[in-house]
N, C-alpha and C positions, 0 to 999 in steps of 0.2 A: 611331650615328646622330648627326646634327648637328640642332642642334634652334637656330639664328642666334635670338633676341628680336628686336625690332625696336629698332635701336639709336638713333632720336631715341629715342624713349621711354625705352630703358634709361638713356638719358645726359641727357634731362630729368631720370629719377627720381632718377638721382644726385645732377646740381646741387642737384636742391630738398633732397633728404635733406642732403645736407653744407652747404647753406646754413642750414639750419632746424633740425638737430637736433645735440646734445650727447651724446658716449659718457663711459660713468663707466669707473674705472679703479679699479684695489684696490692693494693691497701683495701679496696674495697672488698675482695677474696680474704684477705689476712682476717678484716674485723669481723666477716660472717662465720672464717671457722671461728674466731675465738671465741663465738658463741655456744658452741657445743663444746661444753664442760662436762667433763667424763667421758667423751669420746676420742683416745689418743687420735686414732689414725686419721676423724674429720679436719683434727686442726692440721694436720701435714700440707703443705705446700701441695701444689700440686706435681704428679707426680705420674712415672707409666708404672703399670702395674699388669701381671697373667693372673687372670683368673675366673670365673664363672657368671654369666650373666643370665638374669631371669626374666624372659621375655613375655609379656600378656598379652591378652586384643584390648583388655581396657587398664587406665591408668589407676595407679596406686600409690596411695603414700600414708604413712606412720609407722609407728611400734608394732601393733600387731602384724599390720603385713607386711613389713621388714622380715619379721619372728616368722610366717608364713613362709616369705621367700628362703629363708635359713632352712628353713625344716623341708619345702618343696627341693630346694638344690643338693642337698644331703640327700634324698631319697630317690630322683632322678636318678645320682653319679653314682649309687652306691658307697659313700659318703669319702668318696673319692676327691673329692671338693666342693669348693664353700661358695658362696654366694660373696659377690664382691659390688655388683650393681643390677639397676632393672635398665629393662630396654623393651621398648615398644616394639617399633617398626622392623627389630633385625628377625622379631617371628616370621612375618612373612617373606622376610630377603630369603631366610637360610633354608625356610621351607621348600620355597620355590628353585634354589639353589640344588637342594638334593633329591626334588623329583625331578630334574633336568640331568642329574648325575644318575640318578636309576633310570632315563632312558637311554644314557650312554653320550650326552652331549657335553658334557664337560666332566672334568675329574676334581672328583670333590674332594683331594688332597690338597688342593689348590686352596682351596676356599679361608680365606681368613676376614675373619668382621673384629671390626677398631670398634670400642665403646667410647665416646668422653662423656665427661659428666656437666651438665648443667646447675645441676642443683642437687640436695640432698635427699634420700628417700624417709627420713625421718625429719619432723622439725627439731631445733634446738633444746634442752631441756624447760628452757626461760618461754616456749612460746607453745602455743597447742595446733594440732594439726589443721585445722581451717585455718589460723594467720600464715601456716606455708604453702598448702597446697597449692600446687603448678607456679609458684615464685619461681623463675627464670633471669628473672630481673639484672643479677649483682655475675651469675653464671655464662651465660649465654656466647658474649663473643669470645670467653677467653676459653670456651669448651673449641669452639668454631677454629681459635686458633691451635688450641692444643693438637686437634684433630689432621690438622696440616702439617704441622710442626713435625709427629711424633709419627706420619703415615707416609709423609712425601720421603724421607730420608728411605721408606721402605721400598716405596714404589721405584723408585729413583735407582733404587740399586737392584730390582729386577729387570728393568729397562734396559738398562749401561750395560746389563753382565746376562744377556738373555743368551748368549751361546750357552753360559754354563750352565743356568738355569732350566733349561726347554725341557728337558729330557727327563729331569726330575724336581721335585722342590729341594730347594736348599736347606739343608739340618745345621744343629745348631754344634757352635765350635767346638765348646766342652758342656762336659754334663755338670759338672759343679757349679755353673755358669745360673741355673736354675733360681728362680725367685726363693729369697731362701725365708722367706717371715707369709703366715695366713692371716686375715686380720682376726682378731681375737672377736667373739661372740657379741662383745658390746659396741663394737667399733663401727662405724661408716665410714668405708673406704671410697674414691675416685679414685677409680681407674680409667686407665686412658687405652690398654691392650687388654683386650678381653676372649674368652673361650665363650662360647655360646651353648646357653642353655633353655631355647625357647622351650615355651611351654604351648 
């Protein structure tokens, strides 16, 4: 299932997130991306990012089902966009989110889900998929904190500014304002703002 957010919102949320907040970076982060060799956008700091998420009931990791997820989120969106990370748990959020919207209790223009990344969906080139799968290990708190970092500056200004907000969601300032780079076919990106695309 294709579950679209509503994209001024998701690309308000963006702007404001990457306007307003700060991601921490370690040594321990620096020396796991510089393992993936051949993949520009692994080794990028971390960073907020719009873009598609591909959600399952069970987990997955390597080349092929990266290559899967690629070719599943292209087919979904009507290759409207790309796949940027997987996510588990947000199948059930958004599911349950919009059969609560089709009974008329909340309004699913509202609805925005944050991915951060713990780890990669492919191992390194130097290592093979059993030495990474479900490694969390080096990821974990600095997803935790990203997650805060990059969502409280969101929250926080619908809070503060709820007069203006009530009535409708907030859109984004300018259109040029838009995430303006896709990652490239070979790339593992961590994103931190993501569009939902459970499956």
């Amino acid at each position: 299932m294709n579950y679209a957010l509503n994209p001024k919102l998701s690309l308000w949320a963006y702007q404001f997130s990457k306007a307003h907040a700060s991601l921490g970076d370690s040594k321990a982060l620096k020396n796991l991306r510089e393992e993936y060799v051949g993949y520009p956008a692994a080794q990028k700091p971390p960073q907020i990012m719009l873009g598609a998420t591909l959600a399952s009931a069970r987990y997955w990791h390597g080349p092929a089902r990266t290559q899967w997820a690629r070719d599943w989120v292209n087919m979904w969106t009507g290759g409207k966009d790309r796949f940027f990370t997987t996510s588990m748990e947000q199948a059930a959020y958004v599911g349950t989110l919009k059969r609560l919207a089709d009974q008329g209790l909340l309004d699913f223009d509202r609805v925005m889900m944050m991915r951060t990344a713990s780890n990669y969906c492919m191992p390194p080139p130097s290592k093979g998929v059993m030495d990474t799968v479900g490694d969390e290990s080096v990821g974990t708190k600095p997803a935790f904190e990203a997650q805060y970092r990059a969502g409280s500056v969101v929250v926080n200004e619908l809070l503060k500014n709820w007069d203006r907000y009530k009535l409708a969601p907030p859109v984004p300032a300018q259109k040029q304002n838009q995430p303006a780079t896709q990652p490239d076919e070979t790339d593992i990106a961590i994103p931190i703002v993501a569009r939902e695309y459970p499956v």
